[in-house]
C-alpha positions as CSV (number, residue, x, y, z in Angstrom):
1,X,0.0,0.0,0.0
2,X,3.0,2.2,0.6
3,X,4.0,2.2,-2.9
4,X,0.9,2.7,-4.4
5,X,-0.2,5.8,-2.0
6,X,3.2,7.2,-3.1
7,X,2.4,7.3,-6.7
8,X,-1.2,8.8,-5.8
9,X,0.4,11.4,-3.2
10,X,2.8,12.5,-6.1
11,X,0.1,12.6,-8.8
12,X,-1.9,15.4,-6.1
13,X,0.9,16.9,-5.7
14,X,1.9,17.4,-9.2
15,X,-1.6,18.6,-9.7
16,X,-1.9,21.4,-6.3
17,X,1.8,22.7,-7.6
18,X,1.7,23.2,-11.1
19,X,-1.9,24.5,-11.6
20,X,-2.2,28.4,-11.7
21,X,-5.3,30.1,-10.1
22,X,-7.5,31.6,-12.7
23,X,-8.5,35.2,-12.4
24,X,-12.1,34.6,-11.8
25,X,-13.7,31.0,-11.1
26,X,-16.3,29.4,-13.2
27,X,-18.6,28.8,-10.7
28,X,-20.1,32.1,-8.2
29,X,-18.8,30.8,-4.9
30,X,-22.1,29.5,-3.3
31,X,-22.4,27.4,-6.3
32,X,-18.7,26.2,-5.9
33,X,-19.4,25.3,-2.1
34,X,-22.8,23.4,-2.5
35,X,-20.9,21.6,-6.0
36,X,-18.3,20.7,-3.2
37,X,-20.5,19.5,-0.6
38,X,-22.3,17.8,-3.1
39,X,-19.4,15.6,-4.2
40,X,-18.0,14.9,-0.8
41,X,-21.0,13.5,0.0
42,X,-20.8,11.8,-3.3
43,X,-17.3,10.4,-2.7
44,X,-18.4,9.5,1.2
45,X,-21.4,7.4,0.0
46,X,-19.3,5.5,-2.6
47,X,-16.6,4.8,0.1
48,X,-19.1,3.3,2.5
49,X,-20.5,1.3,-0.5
50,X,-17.6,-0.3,-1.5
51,X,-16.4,-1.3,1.9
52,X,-19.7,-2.8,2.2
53,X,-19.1,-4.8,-1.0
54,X,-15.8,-5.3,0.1
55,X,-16.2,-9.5,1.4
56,X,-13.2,-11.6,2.2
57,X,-10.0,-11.2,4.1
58,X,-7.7,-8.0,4.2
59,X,-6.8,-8.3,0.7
60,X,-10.3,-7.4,-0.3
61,X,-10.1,-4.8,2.2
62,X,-7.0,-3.5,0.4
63,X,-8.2,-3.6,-2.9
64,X,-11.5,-1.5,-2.4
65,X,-9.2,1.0,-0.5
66,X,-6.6,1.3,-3.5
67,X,-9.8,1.6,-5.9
68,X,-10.9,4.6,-3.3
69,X,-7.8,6.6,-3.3
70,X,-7.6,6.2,-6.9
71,X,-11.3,7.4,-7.2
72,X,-10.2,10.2,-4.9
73,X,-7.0,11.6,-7.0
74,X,-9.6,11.7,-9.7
75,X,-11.9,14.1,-7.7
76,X,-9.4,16.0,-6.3
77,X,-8.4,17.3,-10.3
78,X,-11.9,17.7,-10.4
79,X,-12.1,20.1,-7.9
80,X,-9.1,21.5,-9.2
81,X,-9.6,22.3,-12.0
82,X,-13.3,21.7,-13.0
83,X,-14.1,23.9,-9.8
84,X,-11.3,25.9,-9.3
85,X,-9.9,24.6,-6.0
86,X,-6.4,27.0,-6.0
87,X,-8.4,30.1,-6.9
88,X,-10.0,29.7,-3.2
89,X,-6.6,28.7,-1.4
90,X,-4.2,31.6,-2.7
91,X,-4.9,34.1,-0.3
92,X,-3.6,31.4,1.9
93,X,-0.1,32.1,0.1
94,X,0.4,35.7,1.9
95,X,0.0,37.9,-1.4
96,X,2.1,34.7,-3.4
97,X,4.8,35.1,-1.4
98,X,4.8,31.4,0.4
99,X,2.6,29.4,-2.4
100,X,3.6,26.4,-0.3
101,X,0.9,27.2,2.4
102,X,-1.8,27.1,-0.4
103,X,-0.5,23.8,-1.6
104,X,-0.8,22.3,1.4
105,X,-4.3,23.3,2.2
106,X,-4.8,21.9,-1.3
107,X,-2.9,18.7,0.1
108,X,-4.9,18.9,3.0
109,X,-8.4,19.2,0.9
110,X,-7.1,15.6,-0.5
111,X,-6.7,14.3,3.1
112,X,-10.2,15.0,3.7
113,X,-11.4,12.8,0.4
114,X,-8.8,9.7,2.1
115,X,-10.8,10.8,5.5
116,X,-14.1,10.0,4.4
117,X,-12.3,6.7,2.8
118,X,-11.1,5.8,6.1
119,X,-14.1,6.9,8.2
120,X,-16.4,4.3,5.8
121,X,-13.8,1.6,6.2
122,X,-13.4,1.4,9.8
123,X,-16.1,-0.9,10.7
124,X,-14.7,-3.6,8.5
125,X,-11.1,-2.7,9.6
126,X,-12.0,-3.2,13.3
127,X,-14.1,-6.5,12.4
128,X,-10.7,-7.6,10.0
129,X,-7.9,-6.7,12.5
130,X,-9.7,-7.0,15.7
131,X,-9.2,-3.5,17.1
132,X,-11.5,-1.3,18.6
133,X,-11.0,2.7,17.2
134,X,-13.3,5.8,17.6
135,X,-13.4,7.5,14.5
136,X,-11.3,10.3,15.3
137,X,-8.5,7.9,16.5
138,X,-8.5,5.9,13.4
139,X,-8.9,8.9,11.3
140,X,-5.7,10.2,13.3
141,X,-3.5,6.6,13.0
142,X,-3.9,6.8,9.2
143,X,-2.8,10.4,8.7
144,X,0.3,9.9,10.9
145,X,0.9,6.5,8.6
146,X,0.7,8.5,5.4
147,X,2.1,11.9,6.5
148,X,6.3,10.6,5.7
149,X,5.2,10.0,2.1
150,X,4.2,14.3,1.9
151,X,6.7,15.5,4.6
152,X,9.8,15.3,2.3
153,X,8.2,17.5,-0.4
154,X,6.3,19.8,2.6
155,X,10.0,20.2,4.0
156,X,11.5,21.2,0.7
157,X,8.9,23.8,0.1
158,X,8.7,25.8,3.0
159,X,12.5,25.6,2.9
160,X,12.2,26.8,-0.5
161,X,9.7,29.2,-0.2
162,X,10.9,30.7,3.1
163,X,14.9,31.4,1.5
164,X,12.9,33.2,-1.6
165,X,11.3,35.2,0.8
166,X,14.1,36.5,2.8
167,X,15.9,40.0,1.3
168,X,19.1,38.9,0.9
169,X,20.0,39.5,-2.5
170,X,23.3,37.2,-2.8
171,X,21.0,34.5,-1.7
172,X,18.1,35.3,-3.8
173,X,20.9,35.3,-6.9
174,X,22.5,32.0,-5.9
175,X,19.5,30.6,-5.5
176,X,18.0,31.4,-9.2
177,X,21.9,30.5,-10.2
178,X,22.1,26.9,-12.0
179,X,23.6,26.0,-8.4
180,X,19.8,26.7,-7.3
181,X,18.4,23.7,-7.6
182,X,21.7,21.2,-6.6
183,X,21.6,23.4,-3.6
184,X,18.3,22.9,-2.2
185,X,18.5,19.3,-3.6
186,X,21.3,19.3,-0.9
187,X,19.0,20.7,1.9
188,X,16.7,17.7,1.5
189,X,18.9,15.2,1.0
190,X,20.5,16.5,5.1
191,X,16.5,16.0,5.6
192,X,16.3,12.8,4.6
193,X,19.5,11.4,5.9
194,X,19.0,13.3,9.8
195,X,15.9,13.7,10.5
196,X,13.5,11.9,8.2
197,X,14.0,8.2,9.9
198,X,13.4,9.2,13.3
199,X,10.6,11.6,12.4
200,X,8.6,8.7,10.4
201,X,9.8,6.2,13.3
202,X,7.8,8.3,15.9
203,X,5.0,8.6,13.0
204,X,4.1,5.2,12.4
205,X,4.7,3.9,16.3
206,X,7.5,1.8,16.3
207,X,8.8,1.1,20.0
208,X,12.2,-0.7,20.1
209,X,12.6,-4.3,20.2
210,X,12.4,-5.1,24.1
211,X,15.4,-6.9,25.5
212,X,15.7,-10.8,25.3
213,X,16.7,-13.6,23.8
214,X,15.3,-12.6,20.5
215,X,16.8,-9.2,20.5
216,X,20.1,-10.4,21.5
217,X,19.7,-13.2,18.3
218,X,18.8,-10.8,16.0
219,X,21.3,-8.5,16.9
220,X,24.0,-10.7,16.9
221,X,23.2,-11.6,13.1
222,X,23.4,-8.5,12.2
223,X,26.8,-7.7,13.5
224,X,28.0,-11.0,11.9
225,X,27.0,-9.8,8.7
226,X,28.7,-6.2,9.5
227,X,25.8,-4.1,9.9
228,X,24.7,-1.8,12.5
229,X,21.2,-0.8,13.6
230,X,18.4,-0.4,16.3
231,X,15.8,-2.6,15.5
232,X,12.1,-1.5,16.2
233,X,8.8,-3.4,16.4
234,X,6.6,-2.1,13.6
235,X,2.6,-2.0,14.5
236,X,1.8,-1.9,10.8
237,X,-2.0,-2.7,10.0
238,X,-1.8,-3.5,14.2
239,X,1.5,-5.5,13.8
240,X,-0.4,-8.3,11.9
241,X,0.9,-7.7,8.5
242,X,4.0,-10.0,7.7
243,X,6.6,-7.6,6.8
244,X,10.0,-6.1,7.9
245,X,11.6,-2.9,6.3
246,X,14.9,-0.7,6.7
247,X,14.8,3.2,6.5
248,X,17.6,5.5,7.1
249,X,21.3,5.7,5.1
250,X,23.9,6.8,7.9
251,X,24.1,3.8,10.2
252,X,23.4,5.5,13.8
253,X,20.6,7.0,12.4
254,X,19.0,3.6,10.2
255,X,16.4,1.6,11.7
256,X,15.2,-2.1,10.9
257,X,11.4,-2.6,11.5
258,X,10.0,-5.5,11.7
259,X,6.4,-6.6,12.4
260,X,4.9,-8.6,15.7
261,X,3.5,-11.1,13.2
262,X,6.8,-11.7,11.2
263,X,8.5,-12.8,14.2
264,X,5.4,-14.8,15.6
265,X,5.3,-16.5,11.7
266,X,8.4,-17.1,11.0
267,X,11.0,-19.4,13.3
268,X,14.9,-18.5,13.6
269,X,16.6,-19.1,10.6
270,X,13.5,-17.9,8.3
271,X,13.5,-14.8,10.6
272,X,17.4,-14.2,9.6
273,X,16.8,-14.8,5.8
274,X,14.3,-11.8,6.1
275,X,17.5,-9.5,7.8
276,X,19.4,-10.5,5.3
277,X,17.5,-9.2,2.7
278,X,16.8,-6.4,4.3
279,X,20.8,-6.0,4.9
280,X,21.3,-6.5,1.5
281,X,19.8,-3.2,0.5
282,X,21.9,-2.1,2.4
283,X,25.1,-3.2,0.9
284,X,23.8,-2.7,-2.4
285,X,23.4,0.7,-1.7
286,X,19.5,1.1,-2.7
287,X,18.3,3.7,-0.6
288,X,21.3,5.9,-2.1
289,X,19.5,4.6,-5.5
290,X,16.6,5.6,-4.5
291,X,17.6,9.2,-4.2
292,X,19.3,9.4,-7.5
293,X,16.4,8.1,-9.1
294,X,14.1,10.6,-7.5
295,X,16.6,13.2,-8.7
296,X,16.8,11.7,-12.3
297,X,13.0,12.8,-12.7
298,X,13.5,16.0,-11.0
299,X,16.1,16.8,-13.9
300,X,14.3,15.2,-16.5
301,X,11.1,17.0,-15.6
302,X,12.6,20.7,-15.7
303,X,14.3,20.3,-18.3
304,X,10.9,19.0,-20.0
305,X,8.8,21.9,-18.8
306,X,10.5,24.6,-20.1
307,X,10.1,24.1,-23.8
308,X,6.8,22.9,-23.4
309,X,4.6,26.2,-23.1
310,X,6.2,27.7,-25.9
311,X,5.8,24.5,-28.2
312,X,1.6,25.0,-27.2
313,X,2.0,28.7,-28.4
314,X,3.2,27.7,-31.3
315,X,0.9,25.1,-33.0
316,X,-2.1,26.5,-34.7
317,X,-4.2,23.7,-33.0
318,X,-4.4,25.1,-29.7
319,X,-5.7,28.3,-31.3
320,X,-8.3,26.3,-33.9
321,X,-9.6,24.8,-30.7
322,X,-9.9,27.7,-27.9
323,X,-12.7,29.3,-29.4
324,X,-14.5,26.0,-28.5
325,X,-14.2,25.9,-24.9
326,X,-15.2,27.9,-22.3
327,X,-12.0,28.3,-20.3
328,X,-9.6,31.0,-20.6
329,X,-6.5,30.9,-22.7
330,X,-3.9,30.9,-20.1
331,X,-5.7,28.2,-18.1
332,X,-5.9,26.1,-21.2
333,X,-2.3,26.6,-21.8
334,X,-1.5,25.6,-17.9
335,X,-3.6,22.3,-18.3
336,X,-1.5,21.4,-21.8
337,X,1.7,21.8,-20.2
338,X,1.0,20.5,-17.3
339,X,-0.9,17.3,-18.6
340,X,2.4,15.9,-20.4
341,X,4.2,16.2,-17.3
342,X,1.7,14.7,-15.3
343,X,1.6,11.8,-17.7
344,X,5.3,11.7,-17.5
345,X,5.5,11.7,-14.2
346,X,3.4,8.2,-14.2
347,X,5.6,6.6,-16.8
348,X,8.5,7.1,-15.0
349,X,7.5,6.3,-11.7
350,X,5.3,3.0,-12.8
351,X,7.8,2.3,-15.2
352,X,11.3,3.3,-15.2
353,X,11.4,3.7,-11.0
354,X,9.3,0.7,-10.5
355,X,11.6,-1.6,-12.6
356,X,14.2,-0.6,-10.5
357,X,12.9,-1.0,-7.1
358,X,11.8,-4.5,-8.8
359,X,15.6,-5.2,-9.5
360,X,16.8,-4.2,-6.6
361,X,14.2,-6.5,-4.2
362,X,15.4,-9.6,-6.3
363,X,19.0,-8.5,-5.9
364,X,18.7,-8.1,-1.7
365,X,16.3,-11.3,-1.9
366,X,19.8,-13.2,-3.3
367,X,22.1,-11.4,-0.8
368,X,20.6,-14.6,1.4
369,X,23.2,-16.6,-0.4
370,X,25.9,-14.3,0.6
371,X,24.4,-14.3,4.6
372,X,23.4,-17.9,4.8
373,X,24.9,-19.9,1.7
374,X,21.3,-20.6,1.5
375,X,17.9,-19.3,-0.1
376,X,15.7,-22.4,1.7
377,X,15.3,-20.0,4.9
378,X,13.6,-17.4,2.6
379,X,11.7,-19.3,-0.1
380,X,10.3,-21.3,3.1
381,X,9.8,-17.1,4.9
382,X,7.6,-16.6,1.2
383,X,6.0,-19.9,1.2
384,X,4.4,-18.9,4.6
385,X,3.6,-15.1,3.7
386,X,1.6,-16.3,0.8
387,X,0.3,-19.3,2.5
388,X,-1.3,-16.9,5.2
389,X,-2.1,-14.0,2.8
390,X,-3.5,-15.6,-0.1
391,X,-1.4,-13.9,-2.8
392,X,1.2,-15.5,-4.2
393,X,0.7,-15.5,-7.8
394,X,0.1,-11.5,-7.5
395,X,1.6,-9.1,-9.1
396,X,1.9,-5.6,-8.8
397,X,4.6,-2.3,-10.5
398,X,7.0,-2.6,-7.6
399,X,7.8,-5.7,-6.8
400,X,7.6,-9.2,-8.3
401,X,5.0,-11.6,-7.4
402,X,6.0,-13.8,-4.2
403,X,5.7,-16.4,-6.6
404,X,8.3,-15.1,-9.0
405,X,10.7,-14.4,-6.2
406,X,10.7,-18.1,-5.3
407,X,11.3,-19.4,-8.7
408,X,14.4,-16.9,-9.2
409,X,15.5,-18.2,-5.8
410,X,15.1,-21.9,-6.5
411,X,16.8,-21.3,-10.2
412,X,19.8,-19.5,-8.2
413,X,20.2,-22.9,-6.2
414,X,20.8,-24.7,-8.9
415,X,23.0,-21.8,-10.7
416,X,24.6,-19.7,-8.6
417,X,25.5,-17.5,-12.2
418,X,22.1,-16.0,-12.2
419,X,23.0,-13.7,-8.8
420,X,25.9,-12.5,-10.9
421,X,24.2,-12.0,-14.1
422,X,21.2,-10.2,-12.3
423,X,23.8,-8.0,-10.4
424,X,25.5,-6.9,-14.3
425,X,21.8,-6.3,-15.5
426,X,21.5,-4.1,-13.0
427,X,24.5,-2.5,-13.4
428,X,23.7,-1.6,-17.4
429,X,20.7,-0.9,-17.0
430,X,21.8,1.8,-14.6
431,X,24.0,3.3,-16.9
432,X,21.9,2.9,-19.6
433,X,19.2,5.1,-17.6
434,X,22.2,7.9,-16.0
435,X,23.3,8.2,-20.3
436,X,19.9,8.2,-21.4
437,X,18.8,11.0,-18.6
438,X,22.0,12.8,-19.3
439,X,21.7,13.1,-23.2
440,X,17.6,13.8,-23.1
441,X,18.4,16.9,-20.5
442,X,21.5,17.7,-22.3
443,X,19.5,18.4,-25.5
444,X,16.6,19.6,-23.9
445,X,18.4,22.4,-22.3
446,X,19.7,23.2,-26.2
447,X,16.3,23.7,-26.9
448,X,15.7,27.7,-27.7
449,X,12.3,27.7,-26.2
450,X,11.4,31.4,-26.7
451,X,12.4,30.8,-30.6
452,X,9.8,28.0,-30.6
453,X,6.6,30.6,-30.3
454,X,8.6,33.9,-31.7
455,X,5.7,34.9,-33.5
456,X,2.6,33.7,-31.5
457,X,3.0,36.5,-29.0
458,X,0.6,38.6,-30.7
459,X,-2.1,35.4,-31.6
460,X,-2.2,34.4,-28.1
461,X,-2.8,37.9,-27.0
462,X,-5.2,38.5,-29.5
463,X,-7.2,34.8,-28.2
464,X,-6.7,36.0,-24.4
465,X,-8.5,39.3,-25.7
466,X,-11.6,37.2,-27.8
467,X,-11.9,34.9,-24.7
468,X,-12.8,37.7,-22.7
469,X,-14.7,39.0,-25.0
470,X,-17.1,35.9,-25.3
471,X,-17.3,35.5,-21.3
472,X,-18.4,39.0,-21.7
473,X,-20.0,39.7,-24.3
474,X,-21.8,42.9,-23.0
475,X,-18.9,44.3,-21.8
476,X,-17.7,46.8,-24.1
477,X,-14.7,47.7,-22.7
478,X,-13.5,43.9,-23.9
479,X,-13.9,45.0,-27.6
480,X,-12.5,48.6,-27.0
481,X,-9.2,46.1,-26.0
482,X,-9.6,44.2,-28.6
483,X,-9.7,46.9,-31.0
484,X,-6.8,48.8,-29.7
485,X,-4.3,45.7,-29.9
486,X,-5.6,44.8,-33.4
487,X,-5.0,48.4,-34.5
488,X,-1.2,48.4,-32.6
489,X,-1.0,44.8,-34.8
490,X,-1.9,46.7,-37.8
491,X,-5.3,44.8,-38.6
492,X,-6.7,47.7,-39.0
493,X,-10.2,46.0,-41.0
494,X,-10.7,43.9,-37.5
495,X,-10.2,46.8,-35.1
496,X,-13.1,48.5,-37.2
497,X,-15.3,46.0,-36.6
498,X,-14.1,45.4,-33.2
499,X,-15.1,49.2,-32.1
500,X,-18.1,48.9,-34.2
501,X,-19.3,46.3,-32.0
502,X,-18.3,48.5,-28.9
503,X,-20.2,51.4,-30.2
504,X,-23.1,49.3,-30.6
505,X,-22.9,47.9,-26.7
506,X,-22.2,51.9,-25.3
507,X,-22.1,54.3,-28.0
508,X,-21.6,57.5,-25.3
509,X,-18.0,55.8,-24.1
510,X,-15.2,58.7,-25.4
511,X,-12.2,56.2,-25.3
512,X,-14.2,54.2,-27.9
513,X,-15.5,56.9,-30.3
514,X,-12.5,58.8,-30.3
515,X,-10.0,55.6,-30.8
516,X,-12.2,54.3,-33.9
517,X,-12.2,58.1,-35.5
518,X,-8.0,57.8,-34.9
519,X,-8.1,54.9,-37.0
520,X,-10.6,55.7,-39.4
521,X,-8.7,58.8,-39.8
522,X,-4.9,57.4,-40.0
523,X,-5.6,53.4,-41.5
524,X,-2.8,52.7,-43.4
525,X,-5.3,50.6,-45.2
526,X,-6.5,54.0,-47.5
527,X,-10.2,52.5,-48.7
528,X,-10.8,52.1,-44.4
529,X,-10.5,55.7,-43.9
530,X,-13.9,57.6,-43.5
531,X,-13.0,61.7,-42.3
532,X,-16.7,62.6,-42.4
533,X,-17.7,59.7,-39.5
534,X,-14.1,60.2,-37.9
535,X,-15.7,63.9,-37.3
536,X,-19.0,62.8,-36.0
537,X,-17.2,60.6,-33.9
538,X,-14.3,62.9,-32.5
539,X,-17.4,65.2,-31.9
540,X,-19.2,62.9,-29.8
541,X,-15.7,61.7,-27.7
542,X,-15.1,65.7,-27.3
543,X,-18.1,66.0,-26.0
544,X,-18.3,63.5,-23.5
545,X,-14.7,63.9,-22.3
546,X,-12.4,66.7,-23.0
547,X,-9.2,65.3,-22.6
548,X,-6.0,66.7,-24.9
549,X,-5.7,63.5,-26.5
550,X,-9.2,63.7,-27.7
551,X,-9.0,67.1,-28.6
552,X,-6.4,66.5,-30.7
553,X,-8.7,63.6,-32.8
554,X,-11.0,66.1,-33.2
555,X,-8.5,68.5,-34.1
556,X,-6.7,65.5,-37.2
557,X,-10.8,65.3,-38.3
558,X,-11.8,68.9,-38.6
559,X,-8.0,68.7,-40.9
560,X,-9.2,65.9,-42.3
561,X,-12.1,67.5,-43.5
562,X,-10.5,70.8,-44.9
563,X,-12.3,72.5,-41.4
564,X,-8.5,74.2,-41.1
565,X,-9.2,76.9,-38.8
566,X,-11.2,74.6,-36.5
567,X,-8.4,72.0,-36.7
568,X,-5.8,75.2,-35.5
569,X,-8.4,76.2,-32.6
570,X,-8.8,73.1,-31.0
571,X,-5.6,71.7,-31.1
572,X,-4.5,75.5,-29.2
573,X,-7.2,74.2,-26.4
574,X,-5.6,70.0,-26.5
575,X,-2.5,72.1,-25.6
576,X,-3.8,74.1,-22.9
577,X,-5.6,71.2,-21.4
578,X,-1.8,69.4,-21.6
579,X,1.1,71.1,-21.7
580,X,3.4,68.5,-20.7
581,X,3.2,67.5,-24.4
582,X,3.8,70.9,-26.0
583,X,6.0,70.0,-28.4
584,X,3.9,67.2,-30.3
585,X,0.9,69.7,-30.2
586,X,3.0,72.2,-32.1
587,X,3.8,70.1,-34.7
588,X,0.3,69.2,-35.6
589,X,-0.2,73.2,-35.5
590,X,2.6,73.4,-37.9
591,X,1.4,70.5,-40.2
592,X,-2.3,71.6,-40.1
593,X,-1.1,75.1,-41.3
594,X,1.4,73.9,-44.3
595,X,-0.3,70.7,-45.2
596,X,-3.2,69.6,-46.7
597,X,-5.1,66.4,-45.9
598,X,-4.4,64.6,-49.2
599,X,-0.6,65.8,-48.8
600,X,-0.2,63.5,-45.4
C-alpha cells in the first residue's frame, strides 16, 4: 500500500503545484461550495459502499481502498480544476509570497477525500484486525501513517519558499543560479538522511525491540553480517501484517522494522533470511539509489517543462480549438503543459522507478546466499507469507510476485550465475538510464524555447483578448481592447469592426469613439478611412470627455475635412488642457497650417 499511495500522493501533488489560479472561477462561490458538498457527500457514500461490497479477508479490504484513493486523486483534479480549487486557497499564500501554504491546504483538501475513505472503512477494519477505534483515532493513525510520504516535499517547500522570501540579494541570486536547484536538492537530502527516519519512526509507532533472547539473536546476526542498527517493532495494519523494512542511510541514524506477526510467523533461521534481505539493501546501496532516481525525474522533468509552453503557443491547433471551450486561454495553456508532465511523471515512476525497485528486491532477496549460503530459509519465509495471505501469484509495478521471487531463488540454487548475471543487468541498466537521462536533458536544455513561439505573442494575446470578449460579451470595454491591440497589430479592418461592435454595446464611451475616429482617420489601409464619420465621432468623444488627446482627434478630423481653422483652434485648447506635451501639439499646429489632408 505504501508504494501505491506514493504514486497517488505525487500525482496530487503534481496537480496542487503546477496549476495556476484563474482570475475569476467558473462557478459564483455558493455554487462552488454546495458543488463541493455535493461531491464529498458523493465520494463518502461510494466509500461506505464499496467497503460494504468489500467481502473476504484483508486483501479485499485493500483492494477496495486502493480503488478509493484512486477514485479520490480523480476528484481532487476535479475540484481542481473543473471547480477551481487554487483560486480559493491563494490568499492562503500571503499575497504569493509562500505558495507552499496554499498547496498544502490543497494537500490537505485531498486528506479529507482519504478521511471520508477511512471513516467508511473502519467498521470492516476493526471487524478484519480486531481492534476497537473511535473514529477520530483511526482517522488520526492513518494520517500519521501516510504523513512521511508528503513530509519530504512539505520540507522542501517551506524551505524553498521561506529562503525566496528573505531579502538577501546574494541568496536570492544563488539561489536562481544553475547551483539553485543542486543546492536545495542538498537541503533535502541532510532532511532525509537526519531527521526523516526518526521523524517517520515516531510517525508510524515503532517502539524498540524489548530486550531478550530474541533481541540479542537478531542483533548478533546483524553484527556478523557487519551491519549496524536499532531494531524496532513495527505496529503496521496493528502488527499483523507480515513484513519487515529498513529506513535511514547513515548507520546511527538507520532503523530495521519489523512486524509482531513476522517474528510470531516465522522461526529462527527464516526470521534471519528476512534480515538478510533487508541488509542486502543495504550493501547494495538502494536507498542511495533511490535518491538518485528521484533526482533523475527532478532533472528530467525541468528540463521537459520549459520548452513545453512555448511549443503550445506555437501550434495553430491550440488556437483552432480555444474558441470551442469555455475556459480562458492561459488556463488552457496551464492544463496542456502540465498534462504531459503529469503523464510523464506516471511513466516514470510506474515504469522506469518501478523496474528498478523491482531489481533491486530480487538483488537483496539473493544477498541470502551471501548471509546464509542458502535461499531455503527465505523461499520457506515466502511460502508462509503467501500461504497466510493468499497472494502469491500477484503481481503488482513494484515488486515481483512472491511467486516469482521463489522461482528466481530456487533457479539460483541450482545456478549460482544468475545472482551475478542479475547484479550486471542491474549494473547496465543503470547506466543505460544515468546516459539516457543525461543526453535527453543535455538536448533539452539546447532547446531555444522562446524561438519556438517567436511569432505567436501577438495570436495568443489576441485569443486571451476574444476569450474575454465571449465571457463578456456585454462588456464593451472587452472590444474597446480588442480593438486597440488589433489596431497596434496593424489589422486595421478587424479593429473597425471590433469598435463597431463597442459602439453598438455603449455608443456614449469617449475612449471608444474617439479611438475608432484615430483609426478611421490614419488606417494605413487607404479605402478604411472615413473623415466625415471620424468627425462625428471625435465630436461625440469631445463632448463626452475633454481630454488633450481627444482634442487633438477632433483637431486631425476637422483637418481631415479641410475645417483648417477649427483644426488650428482646437488643437490651441488639447495644448492648454496638456502642456506637458507641448512639443507634439506644435507640430500638428505646424502640419495643419502647411499641409493639406491629401498631402499627409
Amino acid at each position: 500500500m505504501l508504494y501505491n499511495n506514493l504514486l497517488f500522493f505525487l500525482v496530487v501533488i503534481f496537480v496542487i503545484s503546477t496549476t495556476n489560479p484563474t482570475a475569476q472561477p467558473v462557478l459564483a462561490p455558493l455554487w462552488t461550495l454546495a458543488a463541493l458538498a455535493a461531491v464529498l457527500w458523493g465520494y463518502g457514500q461510494v466509500a461506505a459502499r464499496t467497503f460494504a461490497r468489500a467481502g473476504g479477508g484483508p486483501n479485499a479490504y485493500f483492494s477496495a481502498e486502493k480503488r478509493l484513493s484512486v477514485l479520490a486523486v480523480l476528484v481532487f483534479m476535479g475540484l481542481v480544476y473543473l471547480l477551481d480549487l487554487k483560486y480559493y486557497l491563494m490568499p492562503l499564500s500571503v499575497g504569493g509570497r509562500l505558495p507552499v501554504l496554499a498547496d498544502s491546504a490543497g494537500l490537505g483538501c485531498f486528506f479529507v477525500l482519504l478521511m471520508l475513505m477511512w471513516r467508511a472503512g473502519r467498521p470492516r477494519y476493526q471487524q478484519l484486525f480486531q481492534r476497537r477505534y473511535t473514529t477520530p483515532a483511526f482517522l488520526r493513525s492513518n494520517v500519521k501513517a501516510n504523513l512521511p510520504i508528503v513530509l519530504p516535499w512539505l520540507i522542501l517547500s517551506l524551505v524553498f519558499d521561506g529562503l525566496r522570501l528573505l531579502s538577501f540579494p546574494r541568496l536570492t541570486k544563488l539561489l536562481n543560479s544553475p547551483w539553485g536547484d543542486l543546492i536545495l536538492f542538498a537541503v533535502f537530502l541532510v532532511f532525509l538522511i537526519l531527521v526523516f527516519p526518526p521523524l517517520v519512526r515516531t510517525l508510524w509507532g515503532c517502539t524498540p525491540l524489548p530486550p531478550g533472547p530474541v533481541r540479542d539473536r537478531l542483533v548478533a546476526f546483524c553484527r556478523s553480517q557487519g551491519f549496524h542498527s536499532e531494531i524496532y517493532s513495527w505496529p503496521l495494519f496493528e502488527g499483523q501484517v507480515l513484513t519487515a523494512g529498513i529506513m535511514g542511510i547513515v548507520p546511527r541514524l538507520r532503523f530495521l522494522l519489523i512486524t509482531p506477526a513476522l517474528l510470531e510467523t516465522l522461526n529462527e533461521k527464516e526470521i534471519d533470511s528476512v534480515l538478510a534481505h533487508e541488509i542486502g539493501h543495504v550493501k547494495h546501496l538502494h536507498l542511495i539509489l533511490y535518491l538518485i532516481l528521484f533526482l533523475g525525474f527532478s532533472l528530467l522533468a525541468g528540463a521537459v517543462a520549459t520548452p513545453l509552453p512555448h511549443l503550445i503557443l506555437s501550434n495553430e491547433l491550440f488556437y483552432r480549438v480555444l474558441p470551442h471551450l469555455s475556459v480562458a486561454p492561459e488556463n488552457l495553456l496551464g492544463i496542456l503543459a502540465t498534462a504531459p508532465l503529469l503523464l510523464l511523471m506516471l511513466v516514470y515512476f510506474r515504469f522506469v522507478f518501478g523496474y528498478f525497485i523491482r531489481n533491486f528486491e530480487r538483488q537483496a532477496d539473493a544477498y541470502v546466499f551471501r548471509a546464509l549460503g542458502t535461499s531455503w530459509p527465505l523461499i520457506t519465509s515466502f511460502e508462509k507469507i503467501a500461504l497466510l495471505s493468499g497472494n502469491r501469484e500477484e503481481k503488482n509495478w513494484h515488486h515481483y510476485g512472491i511467486g516469482e521471487r521463489i522461482d528466481f531463488l530456487r533457479r539460483c540454487e541450482q545456478d549460482r550465475r544468475l545472482i551475478r548475471r542479475h547484479k550486471r543487468k542491474l549494473h547496465a541498466s543503470l547506466l543505460l538510464y544515468f546516459v539516457c537521462i543525461g543526453l535527453v536533458v543535455l538536448a533539452l536544455q539546447r532547446v531555444d524555447a522562446a524561438k519556438l513561439s517567436e511569432g505567436y505573442e501577438t495570436k495568443y494575446a489576441e485569443a486571451v483578448l476574444l476569450q474575454k470578449v465571449r465571457q463578456e460579451p456585454e462588456n464593451s470595454l472587452w472590444l474597446m481592447y480588442l480593438g486597440d491591440f488589433l489596431q497596434s497589430r496593424k489589422m486595421e479592418k478587424r479593429a473597425v469592426e471590433a469598435y463597431d461592435k463597442a459602439l453598438q454595446l455603449t455608443p456614449t464611451n469617449a475612449e471608444i469613439n474617439n479611438n475608432l475616429a484615430w483609426l478611421l482617420l490614419t488606417a494605413q489601409d487607404k479605402s478604411l478611412r472615413d473623415a466625415q464619420r471620424a468627425l462625428t465621432l471625435a465630436r461625440t468623444a469631445a463632448l463626452l470627455k475633454e481630454r488633450g488627446y481627444i482634442l487633438d482627434t477632433l483637431a486631425t478630423a476637422y483637418w481631415a475635412n479641410g475645417l483648417i481653422e477649427e483644426a488650428v483652434a482646437t488643437e490651441i485648447r488639447a495644448f492648454r488642457l496638456d502642456p506637458q506635451n507641448r512639443a507634439y501639439y506644435q507640430a500638428q499646429l505646424e502640419k495643419f497650417r502647411s499641409k493639406q489632408w491629401d498631402e499627409h
